[in-house]
C-alpha positions as CSV (number, residue, x, y, z in Angstrom):
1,X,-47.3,48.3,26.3
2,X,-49.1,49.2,29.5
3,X,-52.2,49.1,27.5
4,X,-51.6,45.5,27.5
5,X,-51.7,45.0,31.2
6,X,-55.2,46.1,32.1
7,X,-56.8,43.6,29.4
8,X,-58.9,41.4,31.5
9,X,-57.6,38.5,29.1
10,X,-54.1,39.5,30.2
11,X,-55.4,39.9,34.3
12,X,-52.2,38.2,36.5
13,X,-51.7,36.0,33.6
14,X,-47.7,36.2,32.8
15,X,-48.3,33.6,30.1
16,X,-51.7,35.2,28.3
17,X,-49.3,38.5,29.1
18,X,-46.7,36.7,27.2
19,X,-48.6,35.6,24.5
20,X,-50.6,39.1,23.9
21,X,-47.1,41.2,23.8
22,X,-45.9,38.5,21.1
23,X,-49.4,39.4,19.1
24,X,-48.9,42.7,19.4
25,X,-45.3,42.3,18.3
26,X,-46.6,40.4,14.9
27,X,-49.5,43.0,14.4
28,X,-47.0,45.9,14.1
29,X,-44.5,43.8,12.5
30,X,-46.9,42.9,9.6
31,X,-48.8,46.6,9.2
32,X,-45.4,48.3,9.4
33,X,-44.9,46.0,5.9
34,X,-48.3,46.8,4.7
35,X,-49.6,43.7,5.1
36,X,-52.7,42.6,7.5
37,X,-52.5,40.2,9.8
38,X,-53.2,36.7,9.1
39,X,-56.8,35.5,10.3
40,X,-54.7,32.5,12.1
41,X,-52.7,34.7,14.2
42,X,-53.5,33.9,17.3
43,X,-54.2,37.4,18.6
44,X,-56.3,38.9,19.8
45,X,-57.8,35.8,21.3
46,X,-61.3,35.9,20.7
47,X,-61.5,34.8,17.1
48,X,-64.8,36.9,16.3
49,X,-63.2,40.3,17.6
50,X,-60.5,39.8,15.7
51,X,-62.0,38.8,12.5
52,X,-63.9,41.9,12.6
53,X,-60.8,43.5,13.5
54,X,-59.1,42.4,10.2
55,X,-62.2,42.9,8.1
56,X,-62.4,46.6,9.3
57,X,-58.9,47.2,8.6
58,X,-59.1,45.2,5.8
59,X,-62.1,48.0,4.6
60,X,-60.0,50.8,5.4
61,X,-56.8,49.7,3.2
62,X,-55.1,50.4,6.6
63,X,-51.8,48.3,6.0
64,X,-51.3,50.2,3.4
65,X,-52.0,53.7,5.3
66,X,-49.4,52.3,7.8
67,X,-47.0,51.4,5.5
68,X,-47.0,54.8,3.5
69,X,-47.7,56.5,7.3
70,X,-45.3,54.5,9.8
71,X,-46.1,57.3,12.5
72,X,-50.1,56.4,12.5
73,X,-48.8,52.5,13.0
74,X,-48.6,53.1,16.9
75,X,-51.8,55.1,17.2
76,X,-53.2,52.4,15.4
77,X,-52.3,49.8,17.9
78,X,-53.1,52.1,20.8
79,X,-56.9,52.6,19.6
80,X,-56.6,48.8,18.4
81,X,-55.9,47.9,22.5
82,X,-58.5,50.2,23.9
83,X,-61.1,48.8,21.6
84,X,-60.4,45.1,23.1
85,X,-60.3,46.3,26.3
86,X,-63.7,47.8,26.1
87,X,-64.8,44.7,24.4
88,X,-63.1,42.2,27.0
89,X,-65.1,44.2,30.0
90,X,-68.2,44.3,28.6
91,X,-67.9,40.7,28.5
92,X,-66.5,40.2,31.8
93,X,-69.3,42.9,33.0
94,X,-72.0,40.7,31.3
95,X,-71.1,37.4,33.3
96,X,-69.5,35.4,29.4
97,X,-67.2,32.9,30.6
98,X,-65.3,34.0,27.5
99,X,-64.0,36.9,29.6
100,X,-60.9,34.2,30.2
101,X,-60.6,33.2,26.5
102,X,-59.6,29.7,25.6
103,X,-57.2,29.5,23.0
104,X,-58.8,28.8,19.4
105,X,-57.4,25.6,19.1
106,X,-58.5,24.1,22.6
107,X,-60.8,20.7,22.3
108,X,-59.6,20.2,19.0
109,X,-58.2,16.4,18.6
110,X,-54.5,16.6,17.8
């Protein structure tokens, strides 16, 4: 998705690319089935975006809207992308060092 390549978390990153393509991939996967998204899934990579991500789907029974309505499913993920990129540059904009997420496992003991 081309949406994909003007996220500042993506920005002349082939891995976070990588990684955020394979997201995506689940995302539509999982709300083509009528499911949502597990909480764990490590996209989108800010953990509080995207737990208010699922919780707003999650309000809006929309895994089951794109289930019953596979054609809304891309629209969906189109808005879902624009969203985070508004979100990831107003972060950026602000000066947050999260602007380059961290992945939500880093400095945990293994």
């Amino acid at each position: 998705m081309t949406f994909n390549l003007r996220l500042p978390s993506t920005a002349g990153n082939v891995d976070a690319l990588r990684a955020s393509a394979d997201g995506i991939t689940q995302w539509k996967s999982q709300l083509a089935r009528g499911l949502l998204p597990s909480a764990k899934t490590p996209w989108p990579d800010d953990p509080v975006f995207r737990e208010a991500l699922l919780d707003a789907l999650g309000d809006l029974d929309m895994a089951r809207f794109t289930r019953q309505f596979p054609p809304v499913l891309d629209t969906l993920m189109k808005n879902i992308l624009d969203i985070l990129y508004v979100y990831e540059q107003e972060r950026v904009d602000d000066g947050d060092e999260a602007a380059d997420p961290e992945p939500d496992n880093a400095g945990e003991a293994g």
